[in-house]
C-alpha positions as CSV (number, residue, x, y, z in Angstrom):
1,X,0.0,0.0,0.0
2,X,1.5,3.6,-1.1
3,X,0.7,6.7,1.3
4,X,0.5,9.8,-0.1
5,X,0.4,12.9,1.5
6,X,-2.2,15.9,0.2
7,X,-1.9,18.4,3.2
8,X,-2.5,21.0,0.5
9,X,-6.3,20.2,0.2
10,X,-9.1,21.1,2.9
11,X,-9.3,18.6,5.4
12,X,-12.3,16.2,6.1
13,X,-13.4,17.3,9.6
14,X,-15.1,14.1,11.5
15,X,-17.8,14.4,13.9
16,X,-16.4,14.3,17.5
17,X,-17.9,10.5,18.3
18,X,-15.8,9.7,14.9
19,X,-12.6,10.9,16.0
20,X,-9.7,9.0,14.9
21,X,-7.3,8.0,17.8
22,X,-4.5,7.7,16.4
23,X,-2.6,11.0,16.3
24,X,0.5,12.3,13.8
25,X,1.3,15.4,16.4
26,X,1.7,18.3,14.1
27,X,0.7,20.8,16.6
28,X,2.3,20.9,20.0
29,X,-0.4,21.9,22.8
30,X,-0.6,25.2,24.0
31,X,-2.2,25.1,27.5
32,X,-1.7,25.4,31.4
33,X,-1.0,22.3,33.4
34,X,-0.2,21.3,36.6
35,X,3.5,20.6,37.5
36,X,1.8,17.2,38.9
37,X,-0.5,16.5,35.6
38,X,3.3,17.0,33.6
39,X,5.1,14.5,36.0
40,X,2.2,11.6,35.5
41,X,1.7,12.4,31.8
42,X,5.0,11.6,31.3
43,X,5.9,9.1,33.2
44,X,3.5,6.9,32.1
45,X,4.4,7.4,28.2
46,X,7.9,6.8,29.6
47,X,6.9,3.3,30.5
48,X,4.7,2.5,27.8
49,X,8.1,3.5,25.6
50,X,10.0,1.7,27.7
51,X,7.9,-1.4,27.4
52,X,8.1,-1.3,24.1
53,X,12.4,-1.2,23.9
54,X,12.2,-4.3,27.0
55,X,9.7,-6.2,24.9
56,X,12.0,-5.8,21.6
57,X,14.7,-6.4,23.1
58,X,13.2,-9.9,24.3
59,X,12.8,-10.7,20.6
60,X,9.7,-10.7,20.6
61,X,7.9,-11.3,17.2
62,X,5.0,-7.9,16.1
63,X,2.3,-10.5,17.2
64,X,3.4,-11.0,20.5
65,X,4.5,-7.1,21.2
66,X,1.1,-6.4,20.3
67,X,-0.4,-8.7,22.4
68,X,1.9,-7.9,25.4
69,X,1.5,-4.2,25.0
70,X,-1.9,-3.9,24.5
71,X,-3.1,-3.8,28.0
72,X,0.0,-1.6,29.3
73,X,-1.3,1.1,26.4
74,X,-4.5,0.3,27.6
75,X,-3.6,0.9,31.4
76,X,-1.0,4.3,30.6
77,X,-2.5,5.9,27.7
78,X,-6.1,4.9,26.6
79,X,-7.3,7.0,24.0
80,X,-11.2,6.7,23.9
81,X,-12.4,7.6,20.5
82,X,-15.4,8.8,21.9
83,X,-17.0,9.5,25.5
84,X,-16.4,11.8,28.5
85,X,-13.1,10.8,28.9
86,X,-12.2,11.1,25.2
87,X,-10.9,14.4,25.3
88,X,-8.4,14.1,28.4
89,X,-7.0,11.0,26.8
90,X,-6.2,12.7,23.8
91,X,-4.9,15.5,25.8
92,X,-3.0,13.0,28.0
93,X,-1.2,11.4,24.7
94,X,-0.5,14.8,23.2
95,X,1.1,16.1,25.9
96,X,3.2,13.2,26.9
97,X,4.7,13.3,23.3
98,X,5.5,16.7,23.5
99,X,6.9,16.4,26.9
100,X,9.0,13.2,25.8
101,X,10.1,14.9,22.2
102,X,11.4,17.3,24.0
103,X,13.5,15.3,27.0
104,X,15.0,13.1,24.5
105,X,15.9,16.0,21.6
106,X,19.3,16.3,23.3
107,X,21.4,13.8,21.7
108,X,20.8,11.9,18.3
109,X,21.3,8.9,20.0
110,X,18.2,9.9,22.4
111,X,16.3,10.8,19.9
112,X,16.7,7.9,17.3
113,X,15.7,5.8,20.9
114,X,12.7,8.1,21.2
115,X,11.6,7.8,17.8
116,X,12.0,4.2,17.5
117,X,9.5,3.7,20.5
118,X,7.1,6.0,19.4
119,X,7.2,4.3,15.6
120,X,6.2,1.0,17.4
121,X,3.5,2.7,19.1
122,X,2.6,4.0,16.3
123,X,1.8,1.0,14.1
124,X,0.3,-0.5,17.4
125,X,-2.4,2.0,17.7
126,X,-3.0,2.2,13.8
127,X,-3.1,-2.0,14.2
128,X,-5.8,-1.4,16.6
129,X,-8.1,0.9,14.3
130,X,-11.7,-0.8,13.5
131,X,-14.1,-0.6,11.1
132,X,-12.7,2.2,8.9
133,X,-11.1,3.4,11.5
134,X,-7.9,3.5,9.1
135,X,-9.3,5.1,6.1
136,X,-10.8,7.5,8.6
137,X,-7.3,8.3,10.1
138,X,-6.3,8.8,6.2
139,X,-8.4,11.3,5.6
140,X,-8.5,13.2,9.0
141,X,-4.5,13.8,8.5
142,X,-5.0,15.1,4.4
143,X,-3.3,11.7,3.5
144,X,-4.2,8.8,0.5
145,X,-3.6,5.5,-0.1
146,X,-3.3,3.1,-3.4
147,X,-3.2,-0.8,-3.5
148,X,0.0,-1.8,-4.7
């Protein structure tokens, strides 16, 4: 499959209750937040990467990661698609990128770490996407796709 990008044409905006989850964090947040909220948000990220490098580092094959990590992404950094607690997930997961981006921008060697994790977790949450969840997430982020 071939993913093209078309940021150039209007975006389809989705209902809230059709939300994709999945996130490609263009826009960092701009809000208040509590010294304690920062500390939580990413710590738990923190873990979920670090789960990620242990669990890889165990050789373990994409089926079994995925099964392994789904209940610590579940437990860390749910991300309701729709709901009361929709939005402060999201919120939650943006944040803790940002936070993390930022800790592990110092070296290359930190950040090639950082970006590795976040790739995994990446691909698990797009493996996760139901129904057309997928195509959904194409078109929310201005992207296309072709059968190859």
């Amino acid at each position: 499959m071939l993913v093209g990008n078309r940021r150039s044409t209007a975006r389809a905006s989705a209902a809230p209750s059709q939300r994709v989850t999945v996130s490609l964090y263009e826009k960092p947040p701009r809000e208040e937040m509590t010294l304690e909220e920062f500390e939580v948000f990413a710590v738990d990220r923190l873990k979920v990467l670090r789960t990620i490098d242990a669990l890889r580092q165990k050789g373990f094959k994409p089926k079994e990661l995925e099964a392994e990590l789904a209940p610590v992404v579940r437990e860390l950094l749910p991300l309701a698609s729709a709901g009361p607690q929709a939005p402060s997930d999201a919120r939650k997961d943006s944040v803790s990128h940002f936070i993390l981006r930022l800790a592990y921008s110092r070296s290359e060697e930190l950040r090639r770490w950082f970006l590795t994790q976040e790739c995994a977790l990446f691909r698990h949450r797009l493996s996760r996407l139901r129904g057309d969840g997928f195509a959904r997430f194409l078109r929310e982020h201005g992207l296309s796709s072709k059968k190859c």
